[in-house]
C-alpha positions in Angstrom: 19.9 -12.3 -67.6 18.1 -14.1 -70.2 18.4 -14.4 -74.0 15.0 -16.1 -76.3 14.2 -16.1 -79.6 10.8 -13.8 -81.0 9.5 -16.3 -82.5 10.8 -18.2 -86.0 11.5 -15.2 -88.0 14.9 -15.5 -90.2 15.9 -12.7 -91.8 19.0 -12.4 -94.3 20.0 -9.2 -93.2 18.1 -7.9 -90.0 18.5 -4.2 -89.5 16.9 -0.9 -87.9 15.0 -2.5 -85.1 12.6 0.4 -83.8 10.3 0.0 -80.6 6.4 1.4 -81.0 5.3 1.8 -77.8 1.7 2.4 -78.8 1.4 -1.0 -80.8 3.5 -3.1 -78.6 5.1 -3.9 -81.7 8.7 -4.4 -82.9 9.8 -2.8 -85.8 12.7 -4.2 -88.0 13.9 -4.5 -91.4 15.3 -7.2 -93.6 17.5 -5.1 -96.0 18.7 -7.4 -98.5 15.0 -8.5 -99.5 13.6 -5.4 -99.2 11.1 -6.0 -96.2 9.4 -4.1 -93.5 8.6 -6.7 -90.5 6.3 -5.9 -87.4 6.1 -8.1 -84.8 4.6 -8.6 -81.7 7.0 -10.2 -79.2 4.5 -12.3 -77.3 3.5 -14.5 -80.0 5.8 -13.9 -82.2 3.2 -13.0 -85.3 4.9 -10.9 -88.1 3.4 -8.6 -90.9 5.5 -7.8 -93.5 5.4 -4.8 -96.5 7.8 -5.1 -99.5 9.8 -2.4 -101.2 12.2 -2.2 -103.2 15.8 -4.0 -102.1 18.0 -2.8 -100.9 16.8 -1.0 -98.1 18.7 1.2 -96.1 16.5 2.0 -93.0 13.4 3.8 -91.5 11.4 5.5 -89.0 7.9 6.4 -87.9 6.9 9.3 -89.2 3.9 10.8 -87.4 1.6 8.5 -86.2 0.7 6.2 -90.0 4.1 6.6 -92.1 7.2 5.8 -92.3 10.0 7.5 -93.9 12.6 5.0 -95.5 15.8 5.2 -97.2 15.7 3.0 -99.9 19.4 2.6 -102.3 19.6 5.9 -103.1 16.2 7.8 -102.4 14.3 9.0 -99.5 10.5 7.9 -99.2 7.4 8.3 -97.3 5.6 4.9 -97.1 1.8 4.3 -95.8 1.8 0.8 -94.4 -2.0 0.6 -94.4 -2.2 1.0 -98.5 1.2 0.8 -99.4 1.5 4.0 -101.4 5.0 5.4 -101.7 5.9 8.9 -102.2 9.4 9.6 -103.6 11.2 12.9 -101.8 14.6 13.1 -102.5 17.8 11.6 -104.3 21.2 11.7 -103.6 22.4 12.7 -106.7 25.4 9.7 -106.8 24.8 6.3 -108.1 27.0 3.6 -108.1 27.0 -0.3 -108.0 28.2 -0.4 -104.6 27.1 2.5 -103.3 23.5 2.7 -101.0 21.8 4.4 -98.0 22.0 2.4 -95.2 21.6 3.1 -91.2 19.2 6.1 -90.2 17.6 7.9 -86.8 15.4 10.8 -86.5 16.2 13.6 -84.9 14.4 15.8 -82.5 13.2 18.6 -84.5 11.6 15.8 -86.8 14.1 15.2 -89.5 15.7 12.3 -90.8 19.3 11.2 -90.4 21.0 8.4 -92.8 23.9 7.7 -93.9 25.7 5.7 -97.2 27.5 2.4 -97.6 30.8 2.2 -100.3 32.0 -1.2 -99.9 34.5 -2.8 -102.6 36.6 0.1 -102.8 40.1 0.0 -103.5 42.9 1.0 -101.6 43.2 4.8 -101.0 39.9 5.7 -102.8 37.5 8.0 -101.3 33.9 6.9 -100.3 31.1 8.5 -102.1 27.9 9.6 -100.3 27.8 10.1 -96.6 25.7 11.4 -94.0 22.1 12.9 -95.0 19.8 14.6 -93.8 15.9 15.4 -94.9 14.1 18.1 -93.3 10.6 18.5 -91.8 9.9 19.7 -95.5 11.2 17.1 -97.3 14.7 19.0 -98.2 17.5 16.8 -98.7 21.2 17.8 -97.6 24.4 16.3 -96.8 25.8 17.4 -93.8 29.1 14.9 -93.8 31.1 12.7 -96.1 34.2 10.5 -95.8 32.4 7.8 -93.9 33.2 4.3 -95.9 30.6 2.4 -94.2 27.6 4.1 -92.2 25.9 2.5 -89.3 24.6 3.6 -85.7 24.0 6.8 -86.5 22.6 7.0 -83.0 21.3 10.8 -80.9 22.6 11.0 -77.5 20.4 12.0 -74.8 21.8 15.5 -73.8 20.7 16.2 -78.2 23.6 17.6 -78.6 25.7 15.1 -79.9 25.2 13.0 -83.1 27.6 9.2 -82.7 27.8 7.9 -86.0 29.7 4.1 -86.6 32.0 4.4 -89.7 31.8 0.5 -90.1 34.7 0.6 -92.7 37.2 2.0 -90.3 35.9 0.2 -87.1 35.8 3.6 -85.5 32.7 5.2 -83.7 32.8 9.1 -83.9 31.0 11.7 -81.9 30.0 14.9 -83.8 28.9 17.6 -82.1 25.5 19.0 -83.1 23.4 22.5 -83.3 20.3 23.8 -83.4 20.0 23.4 -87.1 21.3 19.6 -87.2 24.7 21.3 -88.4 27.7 19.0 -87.2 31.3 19.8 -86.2 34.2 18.5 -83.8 34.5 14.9 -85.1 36.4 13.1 -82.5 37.2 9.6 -82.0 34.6 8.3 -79.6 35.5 4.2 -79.8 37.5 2.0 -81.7 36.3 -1.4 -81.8 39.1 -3.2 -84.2 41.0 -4.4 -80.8 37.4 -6.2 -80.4 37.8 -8.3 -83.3 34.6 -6.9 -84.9 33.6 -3.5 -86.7 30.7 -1.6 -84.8 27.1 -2.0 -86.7 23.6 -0.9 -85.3 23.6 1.4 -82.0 21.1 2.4 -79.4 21.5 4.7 -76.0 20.6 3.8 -72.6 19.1 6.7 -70.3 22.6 7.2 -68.5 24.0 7.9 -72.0 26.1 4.5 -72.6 26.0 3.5 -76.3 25.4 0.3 -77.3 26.7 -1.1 -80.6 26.5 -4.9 -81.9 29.8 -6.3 -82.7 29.1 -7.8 -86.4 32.3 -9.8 -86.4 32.2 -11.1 -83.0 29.0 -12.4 -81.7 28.3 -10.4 -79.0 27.2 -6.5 -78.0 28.5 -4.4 -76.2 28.5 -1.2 -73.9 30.7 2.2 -74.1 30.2 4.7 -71.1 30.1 8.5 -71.9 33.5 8.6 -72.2 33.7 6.1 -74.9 35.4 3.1 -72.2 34.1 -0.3 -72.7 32.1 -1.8 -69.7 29.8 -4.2 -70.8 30.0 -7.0 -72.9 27.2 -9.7 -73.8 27.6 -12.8 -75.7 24.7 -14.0 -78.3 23.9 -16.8 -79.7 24.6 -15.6 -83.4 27.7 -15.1 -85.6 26.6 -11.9 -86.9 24.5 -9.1 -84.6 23.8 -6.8 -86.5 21.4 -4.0 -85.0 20.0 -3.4 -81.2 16.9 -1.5 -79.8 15.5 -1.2 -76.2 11.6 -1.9 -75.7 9.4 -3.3 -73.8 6.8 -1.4 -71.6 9.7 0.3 -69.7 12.2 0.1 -72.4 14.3 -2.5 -70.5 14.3 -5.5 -73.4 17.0 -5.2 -75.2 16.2 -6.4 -79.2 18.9 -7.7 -81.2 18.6 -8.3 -85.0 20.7 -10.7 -86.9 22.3 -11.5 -90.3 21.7 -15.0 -92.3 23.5 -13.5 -95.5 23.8 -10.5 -95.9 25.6 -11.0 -99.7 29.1 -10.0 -97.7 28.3 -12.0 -94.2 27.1 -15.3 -94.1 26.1 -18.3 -91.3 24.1 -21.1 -91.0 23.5 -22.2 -87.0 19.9 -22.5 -85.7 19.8 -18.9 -84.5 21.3 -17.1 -87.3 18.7 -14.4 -88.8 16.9 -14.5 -86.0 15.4 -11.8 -83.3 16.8 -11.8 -80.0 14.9 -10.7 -76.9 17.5 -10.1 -73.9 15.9 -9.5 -70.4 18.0 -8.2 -67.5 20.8 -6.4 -69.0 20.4 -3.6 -65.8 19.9 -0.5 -68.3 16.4 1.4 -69.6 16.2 2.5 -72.8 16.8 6.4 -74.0 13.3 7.3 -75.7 13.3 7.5 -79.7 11.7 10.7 -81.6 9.1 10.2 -84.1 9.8 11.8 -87.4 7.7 14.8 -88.5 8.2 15.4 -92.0 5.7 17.0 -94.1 6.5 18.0 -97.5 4.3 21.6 -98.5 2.9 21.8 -94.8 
């Protein structure tokens, strides 16, 4: 197995890495300044678009958009002219509160999720899970999650695993036709880890990968949640993961710098990770498809 650097990006909080097969490009985010990154892992070039910080996440949507979650709206961004088309608000703002993590889902909608961090003891997190239809339609379909992160589809598309980083906990939900969810259950607990569970990804034999944020390292649970595999990186703070690669069989870590809660300084810190020869292909990722009046 081998670990390398992509290059001498740094990013202060490196999120939502996304694979585009077509462009042979890897898509990221740095969260806390508000950046989009694509970069090619060969030479390690980058092109970057600026929004507005924070931002939570994004996905391709259709073949020249993205959808993004920025702190408490949903977007449609053109990289090639940088227009941005507002869709939806959450209808809660706070200081502390902000979209964070996001996937699509098959039918073509758009699944994130809220962070509530400083809260005190006992006090319910606002926000929670999201989701905006193929037309643009916002609606929450869960709340009580402190700290949202994965959220990650498993390959039978059935089941929606969603990180509640605040709790160190990893739920499965089980999902229907209509993105409804039900049946939370404990899938993983990472606290006897050392580290709450950030950024996820699956494998084709359904394992779910998270990166442990506190503990320098990520690791793999097998359908039934049980930990068996566990890689050591050369960062403090992991922070997201994505498979790529021509046969999806890279694994792409992103890291945190500072992050405003997490902070280091060693050579490697902020950077993007390449790791060859972990033994697993990645499950595909859906495009979103949403198009508001279609």
């Amino acid at each position: 197995m081998q670990i390398e650097r992509i290059g001498t990006l740094r990013a202060a909080l490196g999120e939502c890495p996304v694979w585009d097969a077509a462009g042979g490009q890897l898509w990221m985010a740095d969260c806390r300044k508000g950046l989009i990154l694509a970069v090619t892992p060969d030479s390690g070039r980058v092109q970057s678009w600026q929004l507005s910080a924070p931002l939570g996440s994004f996905a391709f949507n259709g073949e020249d958009e993205l959808v993004v979650a920025l702190k408490e709206s949903f977007a449609l961004f053109r990289p090639a002219d940088g227009s941005l088309r507002t869709l939806a608000d959450i209808g809660v703002s706070h200081p502390n509160l902000r979209l964070n993590d996001g996937t699509p889902l098959p039918d073509g909608s758009f699944v994130a999720g809220t962070m509530h961090i400083y809260r005190e003891a006992g006090e319910a997190p606002l926000g929670g899970l999201y989701r905006l239809d193929t037309r643009g339609t916002l609606a929450r379909i869960a709340q009580g999650i402190g700290v949202v992160n994965g959220p990650a589809l498993h390959p039978d598309g059935t089941h929606l695993h969603v990180c509640d980083s605040a709790a160190r906990t990893i739920y499965r939900y089980r999902m229907d036709a209509q993105a409804g969810l039900s049946g939370r259950e404990v899938f993983a607990d990472t606290d006897a880890l050392g580290s709450a569970p950030d950024g996820c990804c699956f494998d084709r034999d359904g394992g779910l990968w998270t990166a442990l944020v506190h503990a320098g390292a990520v690791v793999r649970f097998d359908r039934d949640g049980k930990l068996d595999r566990r890689i050591d990186v050369p960062v403090a703070h992991p922070a997201s993961l994505c498979f790529g690669g021509d046969d999806l069989t890279d694994l792409y870590v992103t890291s945190i710098s500072d992050s405003g809660r997490l902070s280091a300084n060693g050579p490697l810190d902020g950077a993007l990770l390449r790791i060859r020869g972990a033994g697993y292909a990645g499950a595909p990722r859906p495009r979103c498809a949403i198009r508001p009046g279609a």
